[in-house]
Residue, then its C-alpha position, 0 to 999 in steps of 0.5 A: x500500500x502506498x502513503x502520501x509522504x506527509x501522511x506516512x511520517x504522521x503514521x510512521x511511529x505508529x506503523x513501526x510499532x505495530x509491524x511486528x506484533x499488531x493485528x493485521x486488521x489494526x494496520x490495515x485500519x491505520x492504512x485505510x487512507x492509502x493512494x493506491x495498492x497492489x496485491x503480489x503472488x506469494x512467491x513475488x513478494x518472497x523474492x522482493x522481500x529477500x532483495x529487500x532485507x535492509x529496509x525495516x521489515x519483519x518475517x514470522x513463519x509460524x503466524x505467517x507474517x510478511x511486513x515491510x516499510x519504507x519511508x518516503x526517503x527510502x523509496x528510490x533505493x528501494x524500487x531500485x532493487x527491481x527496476x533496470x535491465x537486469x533486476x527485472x530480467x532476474x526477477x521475470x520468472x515470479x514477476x507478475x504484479x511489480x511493474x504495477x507497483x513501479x506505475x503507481x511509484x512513478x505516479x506518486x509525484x508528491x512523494x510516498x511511503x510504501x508498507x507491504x503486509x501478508x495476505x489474508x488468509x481467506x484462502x485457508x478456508x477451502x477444499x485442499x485437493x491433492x495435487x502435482x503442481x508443476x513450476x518451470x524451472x527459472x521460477x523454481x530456482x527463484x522459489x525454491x529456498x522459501x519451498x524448501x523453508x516452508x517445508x522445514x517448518x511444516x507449513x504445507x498450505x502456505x507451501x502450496x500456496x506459493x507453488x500454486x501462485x506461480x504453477x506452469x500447470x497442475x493435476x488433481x486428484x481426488x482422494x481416492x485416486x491419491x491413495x490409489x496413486x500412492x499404491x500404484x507407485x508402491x508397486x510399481x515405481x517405490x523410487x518415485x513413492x519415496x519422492x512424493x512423500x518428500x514433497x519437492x522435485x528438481x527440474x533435473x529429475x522432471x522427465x525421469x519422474x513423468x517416465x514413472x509417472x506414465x506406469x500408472x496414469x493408465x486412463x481407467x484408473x488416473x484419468x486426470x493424471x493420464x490427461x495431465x501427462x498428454x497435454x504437457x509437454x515432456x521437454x520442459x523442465x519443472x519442479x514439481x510439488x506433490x501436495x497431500x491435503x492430509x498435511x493440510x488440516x483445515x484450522 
């Protein structure tokens, strides 16, 4: 969200107070004057807010808090993390929402403020289907230490979330056809079990895991995944995530 410059100064006390432990809703009210906001993917703003550790911000993984600020004075050196040639040429593979946000800075003529909050987590209170998520590879390199550190910590809604937000393509399962998955590949490709149990995949391994997964996409069985492995294309090269509802319970 971004503050006229006057009007982030007047609030900058009390916004830095409450980043690290106020209630969303609580910030949300002291920002309701704002001049215009932007909404990143998940994975966008993990990699903004890597590129942006210096600046005053606060990450919680276990209450899933994302915050940063940044004063009027800050703002230039900031956006410049994201804007020329080769930041934004970095940054492309999960780029969906910045250019939005350089628009408005650039508009922004008196000057301005920038705070970043997490997400409401409406998005919690869905069904959790099974999945294979796939995330082509320049976006998986980008992605993948927040992956892998979601992963440390148990959290596999916000995992798929991420995975999800920047996915090349997905297949669902049904609950059924995943326990059949899971016993098809015990089976018939345990090597292929053991990775769908870790969770996560390399873009190396994409088209030795699309060769198993081709032993049990028989059409009567997994006709999602059979469709799935047609209508994809076998050269690329992704990461894949293989999502569990069962490690999701609905809080």
């Amino acid at each position: 969200m971004l503050l006229e410059a006057d009007a982030y100064r007047d609030l900058e006390v009390q916004l830095l107070e409450q980043l690290k432990t106020g209630e969303r809703k609580t910030l949300r009210y002291l920002l309701m004057d704002n001049i215009g906001t932007v909404e990143l993917l998940s994975g966008e703003a993990r990699v903004m807010f890597e590129a942006a550790g210096d600046f005053y911000h606060h990450v919680d993984l276990k209450e899933r808090r994302m915050r940063l600020a940044v004063a009027p004075e800050e703002l230039s050196e900031f956006m410049g993390l994201f804007s020329g040639a080769s930041n934004e040429q970095r940054i492309a593979p999960v780029s969906f929402n910045l250019p939005r946000l350089r628009e408005l800075v650039a508009g922004a003529s008196g000057g301005a403020g920038i705070v970043f909050l997490e997400e409401d987590e409406d998005w919690i209170w869905v069904e959790h289907p099974n999945e294979i998520i796939a995330v082509r590879d320049d976006a998986w390199m980008l992605l993948q230490p927040y992956l892998h550190q979601l992963l440390s910590v148990g959290d596999h809604e916000l995992l798929a979330r991420v995975a999800a937000d920047h996915s090349e393509s997905a297949v669902e399962f049904t609950a059924g056809r995943w326990d059949t998955f899971q016993q098809q590949l015990k089976e018939a490709a345990p090597e292929l079990l053991s990775i769908v149990q870790h969770s996560l995949s390399q873009p190396g391994d994409y088209v030795s895991i699309r060769e198993l997964l081709g032993l049990v996409a028989t059409p009567s069985v997994q006709p999602s995944l059979d469709a799935w492995l047609r209508v994809t294309d076998p050269r690329e090269s992704c990461g894949l995530y293989f999502r569990d509802s069962s490690r999701e319970p609905m809080e």
